[in-house]
Every structure is written in C-alpha cells, then in structure tokens.
C-alpha positions as CSV (number, residue, x, y, z in Angstrom):
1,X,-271.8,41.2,130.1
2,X,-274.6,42.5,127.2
3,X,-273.9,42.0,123.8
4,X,-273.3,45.4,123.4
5,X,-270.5,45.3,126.4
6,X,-268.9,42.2,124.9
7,X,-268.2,44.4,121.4
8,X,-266.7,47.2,123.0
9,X,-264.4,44.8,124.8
10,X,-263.9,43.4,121.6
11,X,-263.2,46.8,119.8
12,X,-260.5,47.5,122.7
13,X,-259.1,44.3,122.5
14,X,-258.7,44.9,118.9
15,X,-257.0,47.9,118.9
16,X,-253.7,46.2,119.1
17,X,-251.1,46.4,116.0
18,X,-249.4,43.4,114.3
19,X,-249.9,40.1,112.5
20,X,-248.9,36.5,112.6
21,X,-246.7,37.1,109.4
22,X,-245.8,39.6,107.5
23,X,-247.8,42.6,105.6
24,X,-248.3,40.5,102.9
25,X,-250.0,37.9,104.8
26,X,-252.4,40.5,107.1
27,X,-253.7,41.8,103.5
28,X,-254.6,38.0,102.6
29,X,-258.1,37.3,101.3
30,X,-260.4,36.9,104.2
31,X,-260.3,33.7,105.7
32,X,-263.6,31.6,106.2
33,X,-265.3,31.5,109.8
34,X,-263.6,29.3,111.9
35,X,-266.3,28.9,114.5
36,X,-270.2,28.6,113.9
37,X,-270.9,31.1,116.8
38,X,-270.9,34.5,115.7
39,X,-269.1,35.9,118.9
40,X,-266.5,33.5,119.3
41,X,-265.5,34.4,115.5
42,X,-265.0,38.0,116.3
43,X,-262.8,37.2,119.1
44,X,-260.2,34.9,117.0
45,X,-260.2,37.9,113.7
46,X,-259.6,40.3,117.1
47,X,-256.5,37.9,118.6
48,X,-255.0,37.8,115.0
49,X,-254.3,41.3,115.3
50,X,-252.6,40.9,118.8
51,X,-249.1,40.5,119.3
52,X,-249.3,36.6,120.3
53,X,-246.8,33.6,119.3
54,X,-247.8,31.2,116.8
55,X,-248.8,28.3,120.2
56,X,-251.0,31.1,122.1
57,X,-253.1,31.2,118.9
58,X,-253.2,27.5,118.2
59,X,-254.2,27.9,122.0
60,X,-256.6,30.2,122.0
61,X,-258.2,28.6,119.2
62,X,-258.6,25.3,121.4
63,X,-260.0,27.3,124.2
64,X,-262.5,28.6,121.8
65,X,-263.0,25.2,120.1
66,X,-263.9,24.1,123.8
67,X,-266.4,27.5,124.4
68,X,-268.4,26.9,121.4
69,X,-269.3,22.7,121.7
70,X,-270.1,24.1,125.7
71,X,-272.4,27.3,123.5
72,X,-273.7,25.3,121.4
73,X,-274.4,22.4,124.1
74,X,-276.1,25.1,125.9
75,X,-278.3,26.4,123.2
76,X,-279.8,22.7,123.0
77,X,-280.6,22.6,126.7
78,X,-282.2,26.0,126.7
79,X,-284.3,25.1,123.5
80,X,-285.4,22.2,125.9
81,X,-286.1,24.5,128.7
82,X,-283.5,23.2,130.5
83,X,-281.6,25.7,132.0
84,X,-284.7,27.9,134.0
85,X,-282.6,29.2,136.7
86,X,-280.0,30.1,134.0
87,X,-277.0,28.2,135.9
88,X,-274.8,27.1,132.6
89,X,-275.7,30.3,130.9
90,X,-274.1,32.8,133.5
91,X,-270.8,29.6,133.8
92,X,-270.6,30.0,129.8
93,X,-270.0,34.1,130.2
94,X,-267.6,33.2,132.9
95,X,-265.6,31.1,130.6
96,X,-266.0,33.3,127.9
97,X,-264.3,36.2,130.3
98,X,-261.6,34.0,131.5
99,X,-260.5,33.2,127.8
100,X,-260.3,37.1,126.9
101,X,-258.3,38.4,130.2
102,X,-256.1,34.8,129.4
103,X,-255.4,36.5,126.4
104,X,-255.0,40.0,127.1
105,X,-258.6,40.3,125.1
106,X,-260.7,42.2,128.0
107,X,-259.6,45.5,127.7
108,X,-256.5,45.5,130.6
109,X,-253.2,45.5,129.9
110,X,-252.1,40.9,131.0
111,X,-248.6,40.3,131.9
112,X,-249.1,37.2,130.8
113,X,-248.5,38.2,127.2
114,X,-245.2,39.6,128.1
115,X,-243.3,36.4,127.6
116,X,-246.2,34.7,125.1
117,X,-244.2,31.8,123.8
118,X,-244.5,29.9,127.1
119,X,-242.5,26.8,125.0
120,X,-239.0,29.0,126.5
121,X,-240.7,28.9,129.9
122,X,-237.8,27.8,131.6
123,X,-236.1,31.6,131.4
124,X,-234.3,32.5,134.4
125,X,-235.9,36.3,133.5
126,X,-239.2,34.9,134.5
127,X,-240.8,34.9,137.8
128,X,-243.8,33.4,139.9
129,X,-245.5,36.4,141.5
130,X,-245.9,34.7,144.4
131,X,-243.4,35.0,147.3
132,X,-243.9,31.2,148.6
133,X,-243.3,30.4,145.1
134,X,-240.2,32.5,144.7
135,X,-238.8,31.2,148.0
136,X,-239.5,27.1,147.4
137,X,-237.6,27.4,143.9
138,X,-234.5,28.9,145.5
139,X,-234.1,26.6,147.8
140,X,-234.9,23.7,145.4
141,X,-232.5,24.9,142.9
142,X,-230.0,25.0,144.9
143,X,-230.2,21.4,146.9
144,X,-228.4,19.5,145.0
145,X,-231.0,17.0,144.9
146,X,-232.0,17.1,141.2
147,X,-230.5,16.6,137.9
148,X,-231.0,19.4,135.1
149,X,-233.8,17.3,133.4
150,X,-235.5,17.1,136.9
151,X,-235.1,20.9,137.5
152,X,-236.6,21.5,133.9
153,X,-239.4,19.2,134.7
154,X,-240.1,21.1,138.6
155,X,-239.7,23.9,136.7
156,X,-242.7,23.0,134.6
157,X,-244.6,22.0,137.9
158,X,-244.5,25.6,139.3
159,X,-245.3,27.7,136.5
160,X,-248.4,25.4,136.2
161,X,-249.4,26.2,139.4
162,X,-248.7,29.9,139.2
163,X,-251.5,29.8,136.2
164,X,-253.5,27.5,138.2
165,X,-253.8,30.8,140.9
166,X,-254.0,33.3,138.1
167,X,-257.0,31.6,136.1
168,X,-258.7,31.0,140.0
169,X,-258.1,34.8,140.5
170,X,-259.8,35.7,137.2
171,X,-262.5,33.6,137.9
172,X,-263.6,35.0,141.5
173,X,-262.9,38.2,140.0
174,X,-265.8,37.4,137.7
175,X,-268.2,35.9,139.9
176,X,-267.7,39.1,142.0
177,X,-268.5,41.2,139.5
178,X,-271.7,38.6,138.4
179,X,-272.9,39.1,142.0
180,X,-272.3,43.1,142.9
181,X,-274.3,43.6,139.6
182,X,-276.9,41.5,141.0
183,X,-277.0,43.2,144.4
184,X,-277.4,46.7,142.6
185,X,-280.6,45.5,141.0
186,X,-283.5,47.8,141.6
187,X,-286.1,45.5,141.5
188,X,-285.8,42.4,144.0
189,X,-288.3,40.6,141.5
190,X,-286.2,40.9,138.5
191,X,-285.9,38.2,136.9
192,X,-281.9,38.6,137.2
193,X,-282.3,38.1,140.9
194,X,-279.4,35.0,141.5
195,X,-280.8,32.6,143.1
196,X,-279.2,30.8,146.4
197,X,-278.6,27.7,144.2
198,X,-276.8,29.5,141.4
199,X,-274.1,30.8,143.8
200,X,-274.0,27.8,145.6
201,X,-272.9,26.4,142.4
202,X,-270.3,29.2,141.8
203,X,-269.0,29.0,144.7
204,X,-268.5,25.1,144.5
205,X,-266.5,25.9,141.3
206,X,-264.2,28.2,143.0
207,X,-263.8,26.0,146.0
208,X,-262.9,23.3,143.4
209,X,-259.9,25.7,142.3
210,X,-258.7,26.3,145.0
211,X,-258.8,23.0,146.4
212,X,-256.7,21.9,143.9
213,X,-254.4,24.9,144.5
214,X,-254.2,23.8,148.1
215,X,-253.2,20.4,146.9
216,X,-250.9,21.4,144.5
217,X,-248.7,23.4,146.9
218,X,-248.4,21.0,149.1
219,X,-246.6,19.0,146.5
220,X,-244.6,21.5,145.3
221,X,-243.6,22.0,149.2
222,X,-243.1,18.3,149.4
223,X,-240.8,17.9,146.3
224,X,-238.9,20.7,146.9
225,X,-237.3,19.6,150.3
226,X,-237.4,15.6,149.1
227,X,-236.7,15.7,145.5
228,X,-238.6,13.6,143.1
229,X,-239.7,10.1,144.0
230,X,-238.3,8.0,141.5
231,X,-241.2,5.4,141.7
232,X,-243.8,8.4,140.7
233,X,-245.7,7.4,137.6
234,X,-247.0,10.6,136.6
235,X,-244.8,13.7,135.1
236,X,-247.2,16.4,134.0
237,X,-248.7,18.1,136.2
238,X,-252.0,18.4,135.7
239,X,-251.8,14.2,135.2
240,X,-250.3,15.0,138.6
241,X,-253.1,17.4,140.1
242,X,-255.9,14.7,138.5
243,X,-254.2,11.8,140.1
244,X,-254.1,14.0,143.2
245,X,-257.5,15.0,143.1
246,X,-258.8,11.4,142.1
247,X,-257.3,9.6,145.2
248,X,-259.5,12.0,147.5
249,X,-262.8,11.8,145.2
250,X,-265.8,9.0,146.2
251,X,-264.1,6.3,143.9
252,X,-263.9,2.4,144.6
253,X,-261.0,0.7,144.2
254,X,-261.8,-0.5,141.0
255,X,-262.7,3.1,139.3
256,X,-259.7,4.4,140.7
257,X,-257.8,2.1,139.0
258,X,-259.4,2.7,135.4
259,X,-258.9,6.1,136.1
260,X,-254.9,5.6,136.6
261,X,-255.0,4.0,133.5
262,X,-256.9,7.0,131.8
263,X,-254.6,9.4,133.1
264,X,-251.4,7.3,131.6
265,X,-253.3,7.4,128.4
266,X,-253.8,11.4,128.6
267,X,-250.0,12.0,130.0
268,X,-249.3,10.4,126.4
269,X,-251.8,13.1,124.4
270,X,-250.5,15.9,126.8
271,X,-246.9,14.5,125.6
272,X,-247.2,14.4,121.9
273,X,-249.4,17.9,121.8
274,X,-246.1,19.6,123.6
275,X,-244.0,18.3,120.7
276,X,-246.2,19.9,118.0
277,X,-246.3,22.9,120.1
278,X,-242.2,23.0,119.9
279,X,-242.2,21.8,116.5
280,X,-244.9,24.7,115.7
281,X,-242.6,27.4,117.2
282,X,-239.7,26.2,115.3
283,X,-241.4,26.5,112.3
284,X,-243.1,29.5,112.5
285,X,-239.3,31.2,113.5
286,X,-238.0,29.5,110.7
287,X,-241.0,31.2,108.5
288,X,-240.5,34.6,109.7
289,X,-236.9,34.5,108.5
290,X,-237.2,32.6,105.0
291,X,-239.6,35.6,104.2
292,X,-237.2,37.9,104.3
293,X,-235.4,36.3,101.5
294,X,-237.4,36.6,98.4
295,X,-237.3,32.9,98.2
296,X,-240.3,32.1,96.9
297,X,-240.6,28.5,96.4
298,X,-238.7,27.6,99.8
299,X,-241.2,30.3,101.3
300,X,-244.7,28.5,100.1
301,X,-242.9,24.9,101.4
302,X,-242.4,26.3,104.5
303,X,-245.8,28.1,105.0
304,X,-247.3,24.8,103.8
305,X,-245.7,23.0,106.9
306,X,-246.4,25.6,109.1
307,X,-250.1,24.9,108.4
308,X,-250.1,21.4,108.6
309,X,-248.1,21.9,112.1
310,X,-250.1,24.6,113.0
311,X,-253.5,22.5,112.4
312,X,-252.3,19.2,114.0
313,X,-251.8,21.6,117.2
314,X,-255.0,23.2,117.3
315,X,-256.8,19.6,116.9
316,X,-254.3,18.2,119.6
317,X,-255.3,21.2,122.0
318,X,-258.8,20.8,121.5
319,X,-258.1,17.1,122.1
320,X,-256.3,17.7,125.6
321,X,-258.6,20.2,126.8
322,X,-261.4,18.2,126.1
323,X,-260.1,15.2,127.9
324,X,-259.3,17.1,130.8
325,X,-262.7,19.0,131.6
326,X,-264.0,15.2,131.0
327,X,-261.9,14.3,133.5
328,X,-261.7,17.0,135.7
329,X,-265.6,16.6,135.4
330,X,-265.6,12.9,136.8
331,X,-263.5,14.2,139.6
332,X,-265.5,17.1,140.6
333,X,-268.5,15.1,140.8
334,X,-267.2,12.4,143.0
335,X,-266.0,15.3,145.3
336,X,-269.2,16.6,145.7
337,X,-270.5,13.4,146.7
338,X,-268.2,13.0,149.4
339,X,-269.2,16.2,151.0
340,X,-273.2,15.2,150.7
C-alpha cells in the first residue's frame, strides 16, 4: 500500500464517532506525538476516535511501539543498503496491515471490536467461529473433569487460539494481495517484480503460523478429553505454544533448558501485565462514572491514576511483545534449521 492508499484508509478508519472520555476530554489541548514515525502517529490520533476500551488502546499502542523500533530498525538497514531485494520492507507493510484490520483501522467493518474489552472474555455470549472449536468446548465444559478456575484458564487457552487463526488469516490475506499486485505488473522488469526468495520468505512466515496453529489444536484436543496435567509448568498459552514450539526447534539439551527458564521468567511479565490490564479497566469504569458527578477534586485523583495505570500498561505491553517476537524469533530460526 502507497502512501497515498495508507491515508485514505486512515481517513475511513477515522470516520468513526467517540472518545476515550467525555466531551470535555476529546476537546483537550493536543497531545504531543507519541511515536517518531509520522504514519504510525496518525494511526493512534485515528484509534482515539474509535470506539475501543481503555486495554485495546494501551494495546494498540504496544503494537505500534513494536512497528516503529521494527521502522526505524529498518530505515538503518536500508541507509546501509541492506535490504536490496526489499524483504523487511514489504514484512513491515504486512505488519503495519495486520495492526489496522486488528483494530478495525483498515476500512472493513472487524467483529473483533464487538466485545473490545477482551479482560470479560470469559462471556458465555461469545463464540469461537470455528465449529471444531465450538464442539471441543462443549464437550470440555461439560466433563466434569475441571474445576471453575481450570475452565476459566481453558477458557483463556481457546480464545487464544481463535486469534492465533484470525491474525494467520489476515496475514495470507495480505501476502495475497502483495502477490496478485505483483502478477498484474505490466512490465516483467519492474523493479517490483518479487523475487523467488522474497516469497519463499513469506511463505515460511505463514507456514510458521500455521504450524503453531496445528500444534496448538492438538493441545486443545488433548486437554479437552484428559483435563489438565497437574505436573504442567506452564499456564499461558503462548508460554504454552513457545514451550511447544521450542521442544521441536534444533536446540541441545542445554539451550532448551535456558530457554524453559526464560519462558518461566516471561509467564511472570505476561502475569503482572494482565493485572494492570484488569486494574486499567477498573479504573477507567470507575472514571467514566465519577465524571458524571461534578466532583471535581475526586475526578482529577482518579484521572491521575488512570494515567499512571494506563502508562505502566502500555510499557508492560511493549515489554511482553517484545519478549515474545525475541523469543518467537529464537524459535523460528531453530525451525528453519531443522528443515535445512
């Protein structure tokens, strides 16, 4: 997508009413930039106009915290001449469309913002989209063989992997697109031609996904019929899909090892970045009902909490999804050297 394509997606997107607060607070002085790429600013002022909950923000803010060090990584490399065949510049727009159809930012209507404050994601009201899914939870919920916490937490398990299919579908819905442009190019010597390495790589990215999907259905098939295995030392489940992953990647004995204890270490950030995200929520409820008061004074304590909570998410988001591309990273590339 041009420049000029990525604004009008941006003017679409930002067609949508509402604020995070009240009146008052949408005609606020202009707040300073929050990125240092031009782009990735106009898609957070866009989002604050979008209906989202207070955590999709703090999320989408991470996601774009992520974008721009991978932007700005990028423009170093090119600056080197580094990226010739254009390879990171062509995954960066790939991310870059993932985050806006995420967030309901690409122009198309994303069920996803429907129920937005994914913290109440345990709501009977919500379903999988995905028959298998659908018919594993049934049966799992009505086994006997769990406890309410450990419902809660398989709960937790299978909307995970319901977004791990929806952000594999957006992304081979983008490398489509990325290659039917390129086979309507007029000239076979444009310089836009992709080249067989570049969708190689694509393609190894997608087969990643859905690798992992693969994996992670097979657990969920597993758990449902057996219940939980009470020796398991991993509950989240993307500690769970790592772990998963790592014990098939080119690892020896030793690095496996380090790597378990790197994953206990991230289950722990992963742990204290979901209570912010409750605590956030709470808070920004609680804010959206003192306002409607008049109370000044127990207004502007409030709102100065909500900020502190709402910052000490967005720098434990970026934290977590920083740690995991490092160590989805690791993983990937010891996968691809088993296939070699």
């Amino acid at each position: 997508m041009g420049a000029a394509a990525l604004l009008l997606v941006l003017a679409v997107a930002g067609s949508g009413q509402g604020g995070k607060y009240s009146r008052e607070a949408n005609e606020a002085p202009r707040a300073p930039a929050q990125f240092r790429v031009v782009k990735l600013n106009q898609i957070w002022e866009k989002a604050q106009r979008l209906q989202l909950s207070a955590v999709k923000l703090a999320e989408l803010h991470s996601d774009l915290k992520i974008q721009e060090k991978d932007e700005l990584g990028w423009k170093k490399l090119k600056a080197e001449g580094l990226d010739e065949d254009g390879e990171k510049e062509a995954k960066l727009r790939r991310n870059l469309h993932v985050i806006m159809a995420k967030y309901g930012m690409n122009g198309k209507k994303d069920a996803q913002l429907a129920d937005s404050n994914y913290i109440k994601d345990t709501s009977e009201s919500d379903v999988l989209d995905d028959p298998r899914l659908e018919k594993l939870w049934s049966k799992a919920k009505t086994s006997g063989k769990f406890s309410e916490d450990e419902l809660d937490k398989l709960w937790r398990e299978f909307k995970h992997h319901k977004e791990k299919i929806h952000d594999y579908n957006l992304l081979l819905e983008t490398v489509s697109r990325t290659e039917e442009i390129h086979k309507n190019v007029i000239n076979p010597s444009d310089e836009n031609v992709v080249k067989e390495e570049l969708l190689h790589s694509k393609h190894r990215e997608l087969k990643d996904k859905l690798r992992s999907i693969s994996q992670g259905f097979e657990r969920l098939r597993k758990v449902s019929h057996q219940g939980y295995d009470t020796t398991s030392e991993f509950e989240e489940p993307r500690v769970i899909d790592l772990w998963d992953m790592a014990k098939s990647a080119n690892f020896t004995e030793k690095e496996l090892e380090s790597f378990r204890e790197e994953l206990k270490h991230f289950e722990a950030k992963i742990e204290k970045h979901q209570h912010y995200q409750k605590q956030l929520e709470i808070s920004h409820q609680k804010l959206k009902h003192i306002e409607g008061t008049g109370d000044k004074d127990h207004l502007n304590r409030n709102r100065e909490k909500y900020t502190m909570l709402e910052e000490k998410t967005k720098e434990l988001g970026y934290k977590v999804k920083k740690h995991l591309q490092d160590l989805s990273g690791r993983i990937s590339r010891g996968l691809q050297h088993n296939e070699l």
